[in-house]
C-alpha positions as CSV (number, residue, x, y, z in Angstrom):
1,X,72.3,78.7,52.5
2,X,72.9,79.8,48.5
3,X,74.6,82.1,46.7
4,X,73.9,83.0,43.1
5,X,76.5,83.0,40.8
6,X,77.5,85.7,38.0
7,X,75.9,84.2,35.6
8,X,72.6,85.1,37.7
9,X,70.2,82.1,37.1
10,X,66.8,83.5,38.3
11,X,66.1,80.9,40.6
12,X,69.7,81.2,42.6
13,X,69.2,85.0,42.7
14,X,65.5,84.5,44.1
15,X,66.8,81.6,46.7
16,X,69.6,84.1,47.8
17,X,68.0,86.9,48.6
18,X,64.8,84.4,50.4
19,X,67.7,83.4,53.0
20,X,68.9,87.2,53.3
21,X,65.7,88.4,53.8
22,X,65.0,88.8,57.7
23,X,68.2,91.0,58.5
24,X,68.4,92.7,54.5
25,X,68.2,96.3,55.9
26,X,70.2,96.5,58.8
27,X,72.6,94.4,56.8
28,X,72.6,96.8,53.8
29,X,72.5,99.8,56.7
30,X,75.9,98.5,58.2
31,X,77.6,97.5,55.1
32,X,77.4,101.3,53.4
33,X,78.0,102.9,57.1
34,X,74.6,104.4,56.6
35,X,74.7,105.7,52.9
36,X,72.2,103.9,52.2
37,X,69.5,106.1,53.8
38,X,71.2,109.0,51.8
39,X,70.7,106.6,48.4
40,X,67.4,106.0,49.1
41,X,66.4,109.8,49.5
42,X,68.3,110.8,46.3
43,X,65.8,108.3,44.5
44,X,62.6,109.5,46.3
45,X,63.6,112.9,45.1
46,X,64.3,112.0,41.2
47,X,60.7,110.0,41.1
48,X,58.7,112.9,43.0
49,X,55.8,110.9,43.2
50,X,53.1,112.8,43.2
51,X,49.7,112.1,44.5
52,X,47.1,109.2,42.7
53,X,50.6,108.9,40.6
54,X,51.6,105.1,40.0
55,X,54.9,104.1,40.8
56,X,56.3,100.6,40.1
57,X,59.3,100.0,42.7
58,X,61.1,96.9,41.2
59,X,63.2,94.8,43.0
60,X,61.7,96.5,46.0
61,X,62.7,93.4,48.4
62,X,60.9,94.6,51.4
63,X,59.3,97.4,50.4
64,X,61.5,99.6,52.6
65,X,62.3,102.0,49.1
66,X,58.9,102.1,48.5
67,X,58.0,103.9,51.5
68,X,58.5,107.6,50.6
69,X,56.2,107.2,47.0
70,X,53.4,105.7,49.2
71,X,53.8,108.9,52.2
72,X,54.0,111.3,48.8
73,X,50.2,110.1,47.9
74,X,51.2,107.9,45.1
75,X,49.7,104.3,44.2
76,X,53.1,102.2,44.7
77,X,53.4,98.8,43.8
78,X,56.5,97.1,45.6
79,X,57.6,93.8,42.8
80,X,60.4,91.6,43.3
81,X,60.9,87.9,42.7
82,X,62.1,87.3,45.9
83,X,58.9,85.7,47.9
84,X,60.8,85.6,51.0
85,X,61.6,89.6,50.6
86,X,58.3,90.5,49.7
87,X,56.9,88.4,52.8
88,X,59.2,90.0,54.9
89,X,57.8,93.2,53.8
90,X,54.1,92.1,53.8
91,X,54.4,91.5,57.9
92,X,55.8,95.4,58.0
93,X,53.5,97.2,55.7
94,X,50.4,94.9,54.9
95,X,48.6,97.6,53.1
96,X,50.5,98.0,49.9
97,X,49.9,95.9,47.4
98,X,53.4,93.6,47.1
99,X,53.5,91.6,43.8
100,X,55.5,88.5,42.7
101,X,57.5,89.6,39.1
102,X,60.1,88.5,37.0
103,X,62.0,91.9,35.8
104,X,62.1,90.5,32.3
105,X,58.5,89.5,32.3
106,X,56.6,91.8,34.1
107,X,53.0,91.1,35.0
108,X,51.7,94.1,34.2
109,X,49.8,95.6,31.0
110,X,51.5,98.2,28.7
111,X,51.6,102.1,29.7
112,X,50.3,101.9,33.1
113,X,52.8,103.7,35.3
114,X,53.8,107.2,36.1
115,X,57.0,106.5,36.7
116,X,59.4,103.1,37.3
117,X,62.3,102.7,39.5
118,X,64.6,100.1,41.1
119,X,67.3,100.3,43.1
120,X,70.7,97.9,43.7
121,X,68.8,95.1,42.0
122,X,69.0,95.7,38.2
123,X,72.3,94.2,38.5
124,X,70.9,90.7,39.8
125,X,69.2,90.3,36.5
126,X,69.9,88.0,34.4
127,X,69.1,89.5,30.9
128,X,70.0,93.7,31.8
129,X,68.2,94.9,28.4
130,X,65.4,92.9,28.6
131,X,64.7,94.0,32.0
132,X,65.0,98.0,30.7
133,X,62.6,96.8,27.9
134,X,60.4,95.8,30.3
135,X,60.6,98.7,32.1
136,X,60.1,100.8,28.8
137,X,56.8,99.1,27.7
138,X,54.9,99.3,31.6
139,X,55.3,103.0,31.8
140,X,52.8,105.6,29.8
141,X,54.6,108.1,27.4
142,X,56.0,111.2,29.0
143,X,56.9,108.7,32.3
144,X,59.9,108.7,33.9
145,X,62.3,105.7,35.0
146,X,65.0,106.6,37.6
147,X,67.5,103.9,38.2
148,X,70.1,103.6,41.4
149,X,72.9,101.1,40.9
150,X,76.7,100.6,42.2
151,X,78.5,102.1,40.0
152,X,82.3,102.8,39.3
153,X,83.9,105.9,41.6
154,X,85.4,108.4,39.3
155,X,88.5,109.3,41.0
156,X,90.8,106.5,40.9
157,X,92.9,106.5,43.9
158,X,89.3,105.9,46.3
159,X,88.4,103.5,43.2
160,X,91.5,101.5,44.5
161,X,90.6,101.4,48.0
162,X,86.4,100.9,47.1
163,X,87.3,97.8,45.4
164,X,89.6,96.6,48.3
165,X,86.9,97.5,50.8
166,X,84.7,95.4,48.7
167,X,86.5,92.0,48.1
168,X,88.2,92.0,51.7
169,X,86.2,94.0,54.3
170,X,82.9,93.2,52.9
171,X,82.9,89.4,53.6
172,X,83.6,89.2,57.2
173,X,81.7,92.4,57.9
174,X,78.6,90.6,56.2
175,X,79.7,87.3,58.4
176,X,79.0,89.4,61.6
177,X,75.4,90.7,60.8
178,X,73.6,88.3,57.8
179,X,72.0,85.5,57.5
180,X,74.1,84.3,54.6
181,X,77.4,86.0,54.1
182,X,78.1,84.1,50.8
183,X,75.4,86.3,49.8
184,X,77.4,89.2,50.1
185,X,80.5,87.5,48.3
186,X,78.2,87.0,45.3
187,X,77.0,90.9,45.8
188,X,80.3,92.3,45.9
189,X,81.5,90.0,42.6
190,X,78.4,91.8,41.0
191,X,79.2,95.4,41.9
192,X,82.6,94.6,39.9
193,X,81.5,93.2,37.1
194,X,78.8,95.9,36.6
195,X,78.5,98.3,34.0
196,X,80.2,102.0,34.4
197,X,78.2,105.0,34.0
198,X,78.3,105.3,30.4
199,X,77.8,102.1,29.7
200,X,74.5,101.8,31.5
201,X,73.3,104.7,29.8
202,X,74.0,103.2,26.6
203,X,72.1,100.1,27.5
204,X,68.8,102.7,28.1
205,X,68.8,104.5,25.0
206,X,68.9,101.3,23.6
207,X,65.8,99.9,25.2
208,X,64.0,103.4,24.1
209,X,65.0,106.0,26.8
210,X,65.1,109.6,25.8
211,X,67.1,112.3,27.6
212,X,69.1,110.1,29.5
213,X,71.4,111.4,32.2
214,X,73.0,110.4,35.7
215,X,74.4,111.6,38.5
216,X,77.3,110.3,40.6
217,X,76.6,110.1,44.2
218,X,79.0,109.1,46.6
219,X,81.6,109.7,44.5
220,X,80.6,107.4,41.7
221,X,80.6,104.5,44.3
222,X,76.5,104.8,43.4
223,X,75.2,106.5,40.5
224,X,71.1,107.7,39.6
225,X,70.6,107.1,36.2
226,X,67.2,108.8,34.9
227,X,65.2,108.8,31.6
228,X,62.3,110.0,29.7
229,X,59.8,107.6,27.8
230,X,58.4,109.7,24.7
């Protein structure tokens, strides 16, 4: 079993999540007491696929977020460099099209899709900007990139008890139901060390965004980031 560190060399992060893979929903189902369901729905409503749209769902791990653009109509590729996610989600869904990608070298050509989106994953990369670069060039003007990360909760009291729940509950709540509950150490380090909500925002105009915004949800414990390519 692995665990990547925070310095999030590509081929740790990919091993990881490979030895995750077989229980990564109902792990990620128990571990936000069902939140993530509610997550997942904010996205599909910030993409609104559309029909004979194409989506890119990045970091899609087993495809399970990509669901709701494919029911909408939409072409929906599922990328993530995890083989062992995207195998696990191949046995599930065998007709959508899963594809093998590095987030800062993505296989596709330039200005392709309607609209790109990845959820809890942008944070596993190892180079952020590159990644929203990437993002940037993939997707045709006037697309559309929403983003759902951990974020920080913006009342401080429950920020107190968020981070608590993290570094102490987490671990032997992840014991119980994964595969790899060093995993979910390495996961819970990330969440900490990630960038607030301004700070991520930055990091998109940056890459070429326009019209950036986000919205807490949760209380800030997740927040949607979306964006505008001109």
């Amino acid at each position: 079993m692995t665990r990547a560190s925070l310095d999030k060399q590509p081929h740790e992060v990919a091993s990881m999540f490979d030895d995750v893979a077989a229980n990564y929903d109902l792990t990620n189902d128990v571990l936000s007491l069902g939140q993530d369901r509610v997550w997942r729905k904010a996205v599909a409503k910030a993409v609104d696929a559309r029909p004979a749209q194409k989506i890119l769902d990045l970091a899609a791990g087993t495809a399970t977020s990509s669901m709701p653009f494919a029911q909408a109509g939409a072409y929906v590729v599922p990328c993530d460099f995890s083989i062992g996610m995207l195998k696990v989600g191949k046995e599930r869904t065998p007709w959508l099209p899963m594809t093998g990608g590095d987030a800062t070298k993505l296989p596709f050509r330039d200005d392709v899709f309607d609209a790109v989106t990845i959820s809890f994953g942008l944070r596993n990369v190892q180079d952020t900007d590159a990644a929203l670069r990437e993002l940037y060039r993939v997707t045709k003007p006037g697309g559309r990139v929403v983003i759902c990360e951990f974020s920080q909760p913006v009342w401080k009291p429950f920020r107190t008890v968020y981070t608590e729940y993290l570094m102490r509950a987490l671990p032997p709540v992840a014991t119980a139901v994964s595969s790899n509950p060093a995993a979910y150490v390495y996961l819970a380090e990330s969440i900490r060390a990630w960038p607030d909500q301004p700070e991520l925002a930055a990091k998109l105009q940056r890459a070429g965004w326009s019209g950036v915004a986000w919205r807490n949800l949760t209380g800030g414990i997740v927040a949607l980031h979306r964006g505008t390519k001109s």
